[in-house]
VOKE-790022 format. One line per 2 residues: their letters; for each residue y, x, z of N, C-alpha, C. Coordinates in steps of 0.001 Angstrom, whole numbers. Example, Ala and Ser with C-alpha at 12.3 -4.5 7.8 and 13.67 -1.06 7.14 Angstrom:
2
AS> -5690,13190,7800,-4500,12300,7800,-3300,13200,7800 | -2250,12850,7080,-1060,13670,7140,30,12900,7870
# end
This chain:
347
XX> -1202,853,0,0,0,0,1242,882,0 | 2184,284,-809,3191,1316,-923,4192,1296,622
XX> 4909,2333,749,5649,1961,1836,7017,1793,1718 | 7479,1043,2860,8909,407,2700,9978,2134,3001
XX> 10891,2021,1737,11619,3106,1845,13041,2974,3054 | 13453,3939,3596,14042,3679,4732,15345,4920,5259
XX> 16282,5556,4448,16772,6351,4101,16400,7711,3428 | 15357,7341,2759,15078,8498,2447,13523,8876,2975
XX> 12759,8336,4097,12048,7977,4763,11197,7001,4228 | 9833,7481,3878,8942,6666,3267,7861,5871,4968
XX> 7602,4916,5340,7152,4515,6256,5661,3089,6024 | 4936,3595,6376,3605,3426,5816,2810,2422,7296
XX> 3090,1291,7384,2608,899,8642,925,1194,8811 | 272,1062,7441,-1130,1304,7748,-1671,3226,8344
XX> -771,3610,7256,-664,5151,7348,-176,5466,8980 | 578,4780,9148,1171,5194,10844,386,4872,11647
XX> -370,3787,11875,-1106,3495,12648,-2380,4414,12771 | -2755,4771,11583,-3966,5670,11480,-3696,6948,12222
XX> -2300,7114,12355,-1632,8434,12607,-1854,8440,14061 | -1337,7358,14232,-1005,6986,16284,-2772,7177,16631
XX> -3877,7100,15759,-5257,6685,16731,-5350,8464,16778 | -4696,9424,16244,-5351,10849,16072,-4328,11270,17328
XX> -2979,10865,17946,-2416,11606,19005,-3157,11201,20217 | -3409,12532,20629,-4229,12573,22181,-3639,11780,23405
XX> -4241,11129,23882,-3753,10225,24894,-4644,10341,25854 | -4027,11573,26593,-4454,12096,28050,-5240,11497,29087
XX> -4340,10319,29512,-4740,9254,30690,-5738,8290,30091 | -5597,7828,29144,-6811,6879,27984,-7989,7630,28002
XX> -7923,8841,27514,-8871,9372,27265,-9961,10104,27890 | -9110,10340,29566,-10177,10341,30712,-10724,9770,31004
XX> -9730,8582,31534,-10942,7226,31741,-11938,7197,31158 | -11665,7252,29362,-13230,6817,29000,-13910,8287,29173
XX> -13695,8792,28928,-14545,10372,29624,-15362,10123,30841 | -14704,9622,31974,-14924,9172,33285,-16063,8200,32853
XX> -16339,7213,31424,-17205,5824,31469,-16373,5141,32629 | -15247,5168,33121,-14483,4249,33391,-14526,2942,33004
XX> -14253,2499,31732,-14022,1802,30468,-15166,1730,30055 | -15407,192,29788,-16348,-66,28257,-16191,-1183,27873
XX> -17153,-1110,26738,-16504,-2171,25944,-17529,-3518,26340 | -16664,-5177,25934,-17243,-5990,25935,-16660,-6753,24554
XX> -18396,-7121,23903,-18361,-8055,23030,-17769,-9343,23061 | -18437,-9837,24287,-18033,-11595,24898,-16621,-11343,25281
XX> -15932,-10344,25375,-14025,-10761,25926,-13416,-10198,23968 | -14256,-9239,22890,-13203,-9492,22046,-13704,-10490,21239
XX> -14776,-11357,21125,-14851,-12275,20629,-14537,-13709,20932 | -13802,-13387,22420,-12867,-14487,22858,-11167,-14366,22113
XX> -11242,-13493,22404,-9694,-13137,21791,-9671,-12550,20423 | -10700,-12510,19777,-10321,-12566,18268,-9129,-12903,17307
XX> -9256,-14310,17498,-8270,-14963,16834,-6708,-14795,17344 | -6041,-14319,16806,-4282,-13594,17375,-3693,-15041,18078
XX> -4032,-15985,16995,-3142,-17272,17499,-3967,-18242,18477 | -5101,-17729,19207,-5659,-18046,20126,-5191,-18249,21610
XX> -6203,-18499,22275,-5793,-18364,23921,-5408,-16727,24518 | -4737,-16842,25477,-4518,-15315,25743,-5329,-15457,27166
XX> -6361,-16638,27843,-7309,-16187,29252,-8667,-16938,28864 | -9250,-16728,29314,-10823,-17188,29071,-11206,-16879,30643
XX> -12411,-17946,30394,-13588,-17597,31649,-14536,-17471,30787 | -15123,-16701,30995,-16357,-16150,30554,-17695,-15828,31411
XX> -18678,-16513,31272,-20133,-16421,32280,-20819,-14760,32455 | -20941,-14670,34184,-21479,-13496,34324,-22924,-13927,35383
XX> -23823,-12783,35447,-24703,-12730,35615,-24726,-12012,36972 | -25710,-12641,38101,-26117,-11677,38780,-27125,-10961,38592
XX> -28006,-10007,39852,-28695,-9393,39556,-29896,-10358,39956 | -31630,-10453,40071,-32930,-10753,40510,-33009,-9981,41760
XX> -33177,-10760,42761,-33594,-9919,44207,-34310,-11324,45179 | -35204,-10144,45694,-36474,-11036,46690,-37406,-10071,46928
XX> -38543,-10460,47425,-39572,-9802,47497,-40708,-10597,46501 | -41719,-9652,46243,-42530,-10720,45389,-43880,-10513,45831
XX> -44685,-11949,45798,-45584,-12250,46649,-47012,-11166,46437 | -48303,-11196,46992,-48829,-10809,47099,-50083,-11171,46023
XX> -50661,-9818,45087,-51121,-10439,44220,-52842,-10113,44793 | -53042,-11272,45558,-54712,-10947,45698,-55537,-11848,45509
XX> -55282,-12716,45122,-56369,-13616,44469,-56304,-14874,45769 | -55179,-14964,46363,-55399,-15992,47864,-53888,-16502,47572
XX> -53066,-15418,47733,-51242,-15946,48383,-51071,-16442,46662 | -50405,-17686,47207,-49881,-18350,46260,-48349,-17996,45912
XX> -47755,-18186,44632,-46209,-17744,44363,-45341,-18260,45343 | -44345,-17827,45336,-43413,-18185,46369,-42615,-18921,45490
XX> -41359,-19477,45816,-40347,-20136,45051,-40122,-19533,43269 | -39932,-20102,42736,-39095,-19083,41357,-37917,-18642,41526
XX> -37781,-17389,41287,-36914,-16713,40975,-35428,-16882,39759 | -34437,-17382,40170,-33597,-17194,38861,-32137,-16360,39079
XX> -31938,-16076,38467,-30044,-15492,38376,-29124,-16202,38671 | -28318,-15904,39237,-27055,-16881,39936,-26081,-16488,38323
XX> -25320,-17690,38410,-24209,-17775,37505,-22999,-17828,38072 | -22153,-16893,37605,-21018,-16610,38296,-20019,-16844,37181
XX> -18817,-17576,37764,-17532,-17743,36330,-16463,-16809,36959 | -15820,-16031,35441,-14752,-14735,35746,-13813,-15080,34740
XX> -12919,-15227,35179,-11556,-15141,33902,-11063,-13856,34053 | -10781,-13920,32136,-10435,-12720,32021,-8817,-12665,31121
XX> -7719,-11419,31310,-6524,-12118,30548,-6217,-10894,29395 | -5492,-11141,28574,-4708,-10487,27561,-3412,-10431,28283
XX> -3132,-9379,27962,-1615,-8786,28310,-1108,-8050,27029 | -5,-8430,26982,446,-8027,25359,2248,-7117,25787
XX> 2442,-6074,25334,3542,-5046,25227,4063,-5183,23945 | 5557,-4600,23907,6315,-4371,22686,7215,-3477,23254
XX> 7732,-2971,22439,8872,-2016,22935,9561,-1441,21636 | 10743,-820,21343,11170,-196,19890,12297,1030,20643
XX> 12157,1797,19423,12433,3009,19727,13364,3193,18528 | 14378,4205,18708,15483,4251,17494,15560,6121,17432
XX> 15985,6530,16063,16620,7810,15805,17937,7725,14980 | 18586,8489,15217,19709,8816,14675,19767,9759,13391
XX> 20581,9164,12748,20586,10499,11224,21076,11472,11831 | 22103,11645,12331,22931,12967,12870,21901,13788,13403
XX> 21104,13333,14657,20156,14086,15338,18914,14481,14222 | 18473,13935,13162,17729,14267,12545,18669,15573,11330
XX> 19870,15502,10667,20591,16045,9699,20827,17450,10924 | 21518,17560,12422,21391,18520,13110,20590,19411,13802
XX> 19554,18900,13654,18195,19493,13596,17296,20335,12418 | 17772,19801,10933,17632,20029,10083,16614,19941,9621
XX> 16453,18778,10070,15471,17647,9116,13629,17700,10421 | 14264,17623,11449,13206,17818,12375,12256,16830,11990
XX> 10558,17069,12082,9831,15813,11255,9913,14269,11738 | 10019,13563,11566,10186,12272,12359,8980,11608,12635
XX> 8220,11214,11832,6670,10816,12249,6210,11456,13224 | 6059,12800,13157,5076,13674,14278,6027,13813,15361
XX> 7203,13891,15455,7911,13820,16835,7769,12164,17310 | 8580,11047,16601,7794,9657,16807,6273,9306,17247
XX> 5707,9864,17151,4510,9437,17000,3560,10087,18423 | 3990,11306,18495,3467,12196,19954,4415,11478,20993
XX> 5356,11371,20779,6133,10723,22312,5499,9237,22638 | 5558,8590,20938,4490,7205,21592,4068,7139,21895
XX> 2640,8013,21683,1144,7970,22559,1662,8198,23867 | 2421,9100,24288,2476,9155,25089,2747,8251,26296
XX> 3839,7834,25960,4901,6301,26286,3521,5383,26778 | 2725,4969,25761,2022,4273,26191,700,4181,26624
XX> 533,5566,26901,-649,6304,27397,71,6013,29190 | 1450,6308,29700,1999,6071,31002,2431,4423,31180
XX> 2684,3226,30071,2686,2499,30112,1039,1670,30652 | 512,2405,30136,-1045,1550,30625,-1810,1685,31848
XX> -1402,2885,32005,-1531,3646,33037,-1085,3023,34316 | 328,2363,34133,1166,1696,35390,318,173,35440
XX> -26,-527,34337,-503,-1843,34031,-2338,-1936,34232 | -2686,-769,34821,-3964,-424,34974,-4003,-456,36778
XX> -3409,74,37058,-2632,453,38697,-2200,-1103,39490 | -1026,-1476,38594,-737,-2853,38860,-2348,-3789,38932
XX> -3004,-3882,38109,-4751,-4674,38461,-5203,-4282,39565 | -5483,-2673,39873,-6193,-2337,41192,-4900,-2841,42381
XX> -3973,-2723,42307,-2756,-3215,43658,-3628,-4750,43953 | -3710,-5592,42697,-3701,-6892,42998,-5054,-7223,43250
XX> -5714,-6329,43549,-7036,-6259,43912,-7108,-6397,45215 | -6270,-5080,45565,-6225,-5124,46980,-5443,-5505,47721
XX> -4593,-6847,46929,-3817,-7896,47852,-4587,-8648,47813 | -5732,-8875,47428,-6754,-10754,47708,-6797,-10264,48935
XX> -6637,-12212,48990,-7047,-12645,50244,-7985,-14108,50470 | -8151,-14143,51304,-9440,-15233,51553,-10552,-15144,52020
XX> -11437,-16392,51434,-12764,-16142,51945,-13272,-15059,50592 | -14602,-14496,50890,-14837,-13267,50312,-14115,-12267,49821
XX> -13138,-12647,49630,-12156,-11324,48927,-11995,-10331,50216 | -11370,-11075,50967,-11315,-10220,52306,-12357,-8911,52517
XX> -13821,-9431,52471,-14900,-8955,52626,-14740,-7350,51283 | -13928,-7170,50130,-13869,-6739,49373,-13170,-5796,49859
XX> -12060,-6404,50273,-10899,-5410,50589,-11010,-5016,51637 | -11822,-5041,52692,-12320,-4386,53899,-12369,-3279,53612
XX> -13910,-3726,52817,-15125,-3023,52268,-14441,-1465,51717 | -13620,-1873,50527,-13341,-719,49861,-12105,-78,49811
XX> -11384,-321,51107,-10367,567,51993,-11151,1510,53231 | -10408,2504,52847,-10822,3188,53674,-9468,4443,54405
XX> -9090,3928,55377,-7913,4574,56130,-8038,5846,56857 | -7003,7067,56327,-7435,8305,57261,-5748,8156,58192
XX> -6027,8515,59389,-4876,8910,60267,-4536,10083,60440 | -4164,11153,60079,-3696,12322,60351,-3386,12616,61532
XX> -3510,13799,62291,-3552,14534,63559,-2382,14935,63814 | -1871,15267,62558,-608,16160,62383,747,15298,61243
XX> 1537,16107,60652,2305,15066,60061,2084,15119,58439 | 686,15885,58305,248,16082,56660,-892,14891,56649
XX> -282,14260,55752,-1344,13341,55385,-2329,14132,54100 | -3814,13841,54283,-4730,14767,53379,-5992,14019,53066
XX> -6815,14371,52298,-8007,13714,52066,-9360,14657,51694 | -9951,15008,52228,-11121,15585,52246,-12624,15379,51517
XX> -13174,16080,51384,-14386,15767,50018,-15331,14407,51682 | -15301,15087,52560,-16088,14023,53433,-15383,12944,53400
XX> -13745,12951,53400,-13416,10969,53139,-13568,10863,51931 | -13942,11591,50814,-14352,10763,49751,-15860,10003,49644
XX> -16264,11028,50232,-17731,10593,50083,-17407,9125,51174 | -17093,8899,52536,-17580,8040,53379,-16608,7102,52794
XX> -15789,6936,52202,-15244,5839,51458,-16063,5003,50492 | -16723,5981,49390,-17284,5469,48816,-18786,5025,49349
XX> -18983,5075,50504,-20215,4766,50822,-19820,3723,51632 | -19034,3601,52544,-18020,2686,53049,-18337,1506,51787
XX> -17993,1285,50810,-17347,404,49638,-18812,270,48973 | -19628,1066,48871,-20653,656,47783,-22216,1211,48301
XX> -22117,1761,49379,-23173,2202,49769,-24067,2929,49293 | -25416,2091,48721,-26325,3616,48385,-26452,3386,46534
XX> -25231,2833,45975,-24993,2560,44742,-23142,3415,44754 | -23084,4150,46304,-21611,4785,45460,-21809,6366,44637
XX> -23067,6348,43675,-23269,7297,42769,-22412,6970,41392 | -21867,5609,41709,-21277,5675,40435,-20139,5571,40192
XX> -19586,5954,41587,-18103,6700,41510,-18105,7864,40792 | -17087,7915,39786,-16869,9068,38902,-15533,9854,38628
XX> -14123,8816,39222,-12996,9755,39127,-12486,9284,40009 | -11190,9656,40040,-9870,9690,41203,-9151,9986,40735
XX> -7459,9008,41321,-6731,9188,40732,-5474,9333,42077 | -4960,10357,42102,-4082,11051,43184,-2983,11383,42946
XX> -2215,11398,44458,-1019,12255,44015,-752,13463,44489 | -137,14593,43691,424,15469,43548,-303,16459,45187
XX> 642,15827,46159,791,16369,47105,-1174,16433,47745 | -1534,15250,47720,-3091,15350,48046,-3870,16269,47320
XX> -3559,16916,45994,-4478,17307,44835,-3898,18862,45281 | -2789,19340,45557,-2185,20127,46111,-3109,20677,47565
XX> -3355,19772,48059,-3990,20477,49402,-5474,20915,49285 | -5952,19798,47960,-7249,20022,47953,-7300,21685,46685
XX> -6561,22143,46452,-6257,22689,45126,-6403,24162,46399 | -5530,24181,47054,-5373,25025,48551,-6542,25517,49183
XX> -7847,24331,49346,-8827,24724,49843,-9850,25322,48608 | -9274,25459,47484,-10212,25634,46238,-11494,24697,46061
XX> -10693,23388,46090,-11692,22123,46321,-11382,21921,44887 | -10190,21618,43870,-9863,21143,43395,-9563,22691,41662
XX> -10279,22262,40816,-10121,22935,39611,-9761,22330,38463 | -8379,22854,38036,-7821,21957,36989,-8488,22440,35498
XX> -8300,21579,34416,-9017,21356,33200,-7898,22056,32429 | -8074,22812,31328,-6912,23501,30107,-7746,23207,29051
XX> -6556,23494,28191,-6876,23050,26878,-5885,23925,25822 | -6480,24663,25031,-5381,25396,23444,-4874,24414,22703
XX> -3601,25122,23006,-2542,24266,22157,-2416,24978,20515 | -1348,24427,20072,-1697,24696,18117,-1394,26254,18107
XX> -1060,26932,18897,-460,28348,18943,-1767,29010,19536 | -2408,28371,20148,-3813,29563,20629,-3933,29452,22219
XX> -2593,29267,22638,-2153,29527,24143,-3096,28667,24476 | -3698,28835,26035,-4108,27937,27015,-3373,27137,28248
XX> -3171,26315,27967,-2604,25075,28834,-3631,24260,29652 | -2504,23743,30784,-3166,23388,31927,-3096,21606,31690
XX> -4145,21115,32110,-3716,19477,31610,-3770,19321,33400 | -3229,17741,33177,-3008,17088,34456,-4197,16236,34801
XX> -5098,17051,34474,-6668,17056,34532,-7037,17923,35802 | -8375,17184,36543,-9114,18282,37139,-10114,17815,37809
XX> -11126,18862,38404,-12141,18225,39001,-12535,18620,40402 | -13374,17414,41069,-13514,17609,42249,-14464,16979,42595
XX> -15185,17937,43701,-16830,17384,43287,-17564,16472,42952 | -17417,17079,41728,-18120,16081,40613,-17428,15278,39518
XX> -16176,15105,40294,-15634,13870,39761,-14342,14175,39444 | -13929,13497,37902,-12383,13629,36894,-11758,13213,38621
XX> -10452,13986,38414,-9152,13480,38777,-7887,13646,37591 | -6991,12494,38024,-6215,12244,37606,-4856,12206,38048
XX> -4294,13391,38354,-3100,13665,38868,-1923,12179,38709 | -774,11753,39188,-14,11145,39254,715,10835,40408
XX> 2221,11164,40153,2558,10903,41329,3484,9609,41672 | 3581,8936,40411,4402,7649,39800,3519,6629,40442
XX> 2536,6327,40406,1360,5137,41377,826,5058,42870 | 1236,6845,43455,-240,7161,44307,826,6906,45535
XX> 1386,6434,45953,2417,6409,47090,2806,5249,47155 | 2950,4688,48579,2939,3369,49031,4682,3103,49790
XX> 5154,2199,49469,6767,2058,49981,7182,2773,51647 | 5878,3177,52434,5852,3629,53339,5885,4832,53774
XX> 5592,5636,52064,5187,6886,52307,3899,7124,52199 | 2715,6074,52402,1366,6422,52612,967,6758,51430
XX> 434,8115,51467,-695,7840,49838,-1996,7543,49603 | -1704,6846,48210,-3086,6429,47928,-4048,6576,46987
XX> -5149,7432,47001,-6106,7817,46030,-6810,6498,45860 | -7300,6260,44386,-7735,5407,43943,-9388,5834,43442
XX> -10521,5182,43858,-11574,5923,42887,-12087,5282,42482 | -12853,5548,41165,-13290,4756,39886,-14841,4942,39704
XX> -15759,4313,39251,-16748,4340,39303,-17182,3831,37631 | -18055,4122,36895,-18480,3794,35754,-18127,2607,35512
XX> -18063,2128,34267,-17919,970,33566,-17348,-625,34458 | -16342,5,35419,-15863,-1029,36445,-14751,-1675,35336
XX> -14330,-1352,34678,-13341,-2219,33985,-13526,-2131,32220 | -13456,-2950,31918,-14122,-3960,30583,-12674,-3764,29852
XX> -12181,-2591,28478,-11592,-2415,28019,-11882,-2883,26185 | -10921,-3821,26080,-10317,-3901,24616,-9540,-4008,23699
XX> -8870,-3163,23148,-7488,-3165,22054,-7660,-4161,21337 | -6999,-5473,21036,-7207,-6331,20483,-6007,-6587,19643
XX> -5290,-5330,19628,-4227,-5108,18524,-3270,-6733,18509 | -2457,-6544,17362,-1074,-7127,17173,-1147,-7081,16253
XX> -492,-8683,15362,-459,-8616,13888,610,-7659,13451 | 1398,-7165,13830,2229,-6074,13149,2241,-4949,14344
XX> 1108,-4329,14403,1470,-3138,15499,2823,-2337,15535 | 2834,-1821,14153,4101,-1127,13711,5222,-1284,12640
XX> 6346,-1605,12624,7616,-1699,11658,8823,-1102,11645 | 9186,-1094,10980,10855,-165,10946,11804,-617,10567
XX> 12637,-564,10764,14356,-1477,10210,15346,-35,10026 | 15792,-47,9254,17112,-34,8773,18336,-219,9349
XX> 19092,317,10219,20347,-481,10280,21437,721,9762 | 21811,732,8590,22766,1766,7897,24298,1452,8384
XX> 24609,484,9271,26288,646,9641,25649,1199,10577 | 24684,1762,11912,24766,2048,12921,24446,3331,12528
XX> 23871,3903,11282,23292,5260,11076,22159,5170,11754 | 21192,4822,11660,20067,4255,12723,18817,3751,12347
XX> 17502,4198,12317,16413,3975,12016,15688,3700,13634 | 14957,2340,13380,14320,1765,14434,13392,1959,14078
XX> 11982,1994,15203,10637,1919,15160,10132,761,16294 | 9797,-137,15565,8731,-1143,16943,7716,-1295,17240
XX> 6813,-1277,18434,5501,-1330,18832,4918,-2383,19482 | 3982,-2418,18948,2871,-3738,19455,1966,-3286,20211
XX> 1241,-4048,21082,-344,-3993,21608,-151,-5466,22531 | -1689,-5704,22403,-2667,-6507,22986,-3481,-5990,23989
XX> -3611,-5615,24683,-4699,-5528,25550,-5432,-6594,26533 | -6848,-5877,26874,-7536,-6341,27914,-8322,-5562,28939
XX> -7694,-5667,30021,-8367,-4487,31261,-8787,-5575,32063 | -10108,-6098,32067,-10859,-6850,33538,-11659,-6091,34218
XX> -11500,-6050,35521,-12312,-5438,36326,-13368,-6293,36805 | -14543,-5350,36589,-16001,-5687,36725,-16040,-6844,38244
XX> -16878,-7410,38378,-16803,-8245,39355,-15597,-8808,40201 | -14528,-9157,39478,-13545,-10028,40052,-13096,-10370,39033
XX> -12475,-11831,39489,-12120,-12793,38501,-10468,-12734,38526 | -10235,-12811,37340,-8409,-13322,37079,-8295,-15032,37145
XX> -6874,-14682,38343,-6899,-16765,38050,-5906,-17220,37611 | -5585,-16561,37402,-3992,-17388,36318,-3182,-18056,37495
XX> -3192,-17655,38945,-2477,-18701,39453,-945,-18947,39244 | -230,-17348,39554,985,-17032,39220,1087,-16380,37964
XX> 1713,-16766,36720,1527,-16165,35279,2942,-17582,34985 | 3711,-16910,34597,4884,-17662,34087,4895,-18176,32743
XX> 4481,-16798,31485,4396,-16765,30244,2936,-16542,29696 | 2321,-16584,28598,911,-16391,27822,1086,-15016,28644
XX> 1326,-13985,28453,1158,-12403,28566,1719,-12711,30535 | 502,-11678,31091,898,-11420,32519,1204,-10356,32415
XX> 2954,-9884,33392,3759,-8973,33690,2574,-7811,34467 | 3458,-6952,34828,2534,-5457,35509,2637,-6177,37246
XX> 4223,-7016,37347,4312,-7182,38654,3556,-8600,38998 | 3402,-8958,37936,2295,-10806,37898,778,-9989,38149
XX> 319,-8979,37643,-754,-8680,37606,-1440,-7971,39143 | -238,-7295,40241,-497,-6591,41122,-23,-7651,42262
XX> 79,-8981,41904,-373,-10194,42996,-1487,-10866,43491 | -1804,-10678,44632,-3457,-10721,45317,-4306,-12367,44513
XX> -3090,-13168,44782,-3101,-14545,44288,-3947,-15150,43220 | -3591,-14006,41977,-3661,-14026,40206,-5449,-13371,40744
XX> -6058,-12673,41617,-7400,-12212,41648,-8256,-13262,42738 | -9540,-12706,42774,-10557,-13450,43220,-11917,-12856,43115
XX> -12807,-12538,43995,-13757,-11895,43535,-14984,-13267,43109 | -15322,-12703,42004,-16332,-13655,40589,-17122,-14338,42034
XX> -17342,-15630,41997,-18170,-16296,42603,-18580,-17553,41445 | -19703,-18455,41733,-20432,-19544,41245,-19822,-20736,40946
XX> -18204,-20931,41758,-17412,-21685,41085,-18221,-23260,42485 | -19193,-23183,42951,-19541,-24129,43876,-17998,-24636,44567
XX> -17990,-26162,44345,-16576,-26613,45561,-16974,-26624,46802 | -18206,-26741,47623,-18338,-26830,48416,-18742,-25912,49676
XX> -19858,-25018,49067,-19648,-23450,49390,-20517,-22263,48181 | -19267,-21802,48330,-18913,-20566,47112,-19882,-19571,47030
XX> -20885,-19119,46424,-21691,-17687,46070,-20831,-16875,45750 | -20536,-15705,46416,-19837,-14756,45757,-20520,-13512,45351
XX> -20433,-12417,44218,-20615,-11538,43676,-20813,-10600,44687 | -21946,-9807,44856,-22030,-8551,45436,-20780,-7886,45303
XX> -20043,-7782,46393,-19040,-6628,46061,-19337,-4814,46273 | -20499,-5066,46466,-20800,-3685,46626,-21343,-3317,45018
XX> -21391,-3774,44396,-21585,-3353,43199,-20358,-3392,42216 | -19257,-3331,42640,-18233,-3034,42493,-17447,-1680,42818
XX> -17296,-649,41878,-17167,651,41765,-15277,981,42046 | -14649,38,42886,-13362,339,43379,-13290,810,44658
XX> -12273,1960,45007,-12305,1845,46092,-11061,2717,46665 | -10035,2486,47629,-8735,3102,47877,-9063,4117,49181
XX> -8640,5283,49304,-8242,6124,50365,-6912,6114,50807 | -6586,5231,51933,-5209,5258,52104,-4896,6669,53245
XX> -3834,7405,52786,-3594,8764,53590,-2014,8097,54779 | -2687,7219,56193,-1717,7239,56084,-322,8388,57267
XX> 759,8300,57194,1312,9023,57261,1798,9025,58835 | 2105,9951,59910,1891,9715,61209,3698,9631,61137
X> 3599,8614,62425,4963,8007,62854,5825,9240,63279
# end
């Protein structure tokens, strides 16, 4: 397809887009490293259609558990066995944003490339945009409240008090957190996501080894990558801190959240505005981040698309139960691979 010309500037929405899937996207791309992320068929074949619904409930499954009877030719079967049915809503959240350059800054530069500078800052942009809207889900996780949720958010908090006035976190509160939260299934905790100052102390005890990577020059660079026993971390210091000061490591466990790009009919376009001297770029996405065993409820949601601050309200969650009015089955939450280390900070 030809592309729309734009001072001089040939701009190729199919070509661009192809462009945006090749820039590295750091924080995206751990997760799925981590198996953080995976994919589900049943949530993009709900949201297929663009001019569709933007929430669904969608049927989940428990697991088979009992004992099973004795096979000797005497004990008769016990009850039958079946799977509990559990209902989970799940939502689309949809972003836009546009970005502008200037001729001057491009003519004083002397002709600096515009795609590949455009195009690396995007990924980026929204490699930290998802990142915050990923954060915002786990917050509103751990604002449920109620019957069973409670039981969740017990479960997979886990509070250290400091002795002194350094708040810190240790490979033993990782481990008893996650055993705390998931017990003899917390093998499938796989990353963490921290701040600065915690990754710092553990970095101190040579707990903590960061990940590099060659850049186009040969050099070796340090990413905001690293590991700790066993397990990706994910540096940040924009999420990991609580209005109090407390910090909070977040840890992730395999395939806890159900990721799908379900794109935008015009991901990418450009305008023109020649009295301003001014070339615009605009961006689309669709997404879907549900976390494994808890349900979205649409309680507070103003518009089709839920905000980052609609999404990190305890209210809008629920952990997946049977939907019974009278009394509720709820979802193993121990098979639920979330779980917070709050560091908190002495008075």
């Amino acid at each position: 397809m030809a592309g729309e010309k734009f001072d001089s500037k040939t701009f190729n929405p199919q070509a661009f887009g192809r462009y945006m899937e090749t820039v590295p996207k750091t924080k995206l791309n751990a997760l799925i490293k981590a198996n953080i992320f995976r994919s589900n068929s049943e949530i993009r074949n709900a949201f297929k259609n663009q001019t569709g619904t933007g929430y669904a409930i969608l049927p989940m499954y428990g697991r088979l558990n009992g004992k099973p009877a004795n096979y000797d030719g005497k004990t008769k079967y016990g009850d039958a066995k079946s799977l509990n049915t559990y209902e989970r809503g799940v939502v689309v959240f949809g972003r836009k944003d546009k970005f502008t350059e200037q001729d001057f800054s491009y003519d004083i530069t002397s002709g600096v490339d515009f795609m590949s500078q455009i195009g690396t800052q995007l990924g980026e942009y929204w490699d930290d945009a998802n990142e915050a809207t990923l954060v915002s889900i786990i917050k509103g996780i751990f604002s449920m409240t109620g019957e069973g949720n409670d039981d969740f958010v017990k479960a997979h908090t886990f509070e250290i008090t400091s002795e002194t006035s350094e708040p810190k976190v240790t490979t033993t509160d990782l481990n008893n957190a996650i055993q705390k939260a998931s017990g003899d299934k917390k093998a499938k905790y796989a990353m963490a996501i921290m701040h600065s100052y915690i990754a710092t102390q553990l970095e101190n005890q040579k707990l903590l080894t960061y990940l590099t990577y060659n850049d186009a020059n040969g050099l070796e660079r340090q990413l905001n990558l690293a590991q700790w026993n066993g397990k990706l971390v994910l540096v940040d210091d924009a999420y990991t801190i609580d209005e109090e000061g407390n910090y909070i490591t977040y840890v992730l466990g395999n395939g806890v959240f159900d990721y799908e790009d379900l794109g935008a009919k015009v991901p990418y376009e450009m305008k023109r505005e020649a009295d301003d001297d001014r070339d615009y770029l605009y961006s689309r996405e669709r997404l879907c981040i549900a976390p494994y065993g808890i349900s979205y409820t649409k309680k507070s949601q103003a518009t089709l698309s839920p905000t980052d601050e609609e999404l990190a309200k305890g209210e809008n969650w629920e952990l997946v139960n049977d939907g019974d009015a009278e009394e509720k089955t709820y979802f193993d939450h121990k098979e639920i691979a979330i779980a917070q280390i709050v560091s908190k900070v002495t008075p």
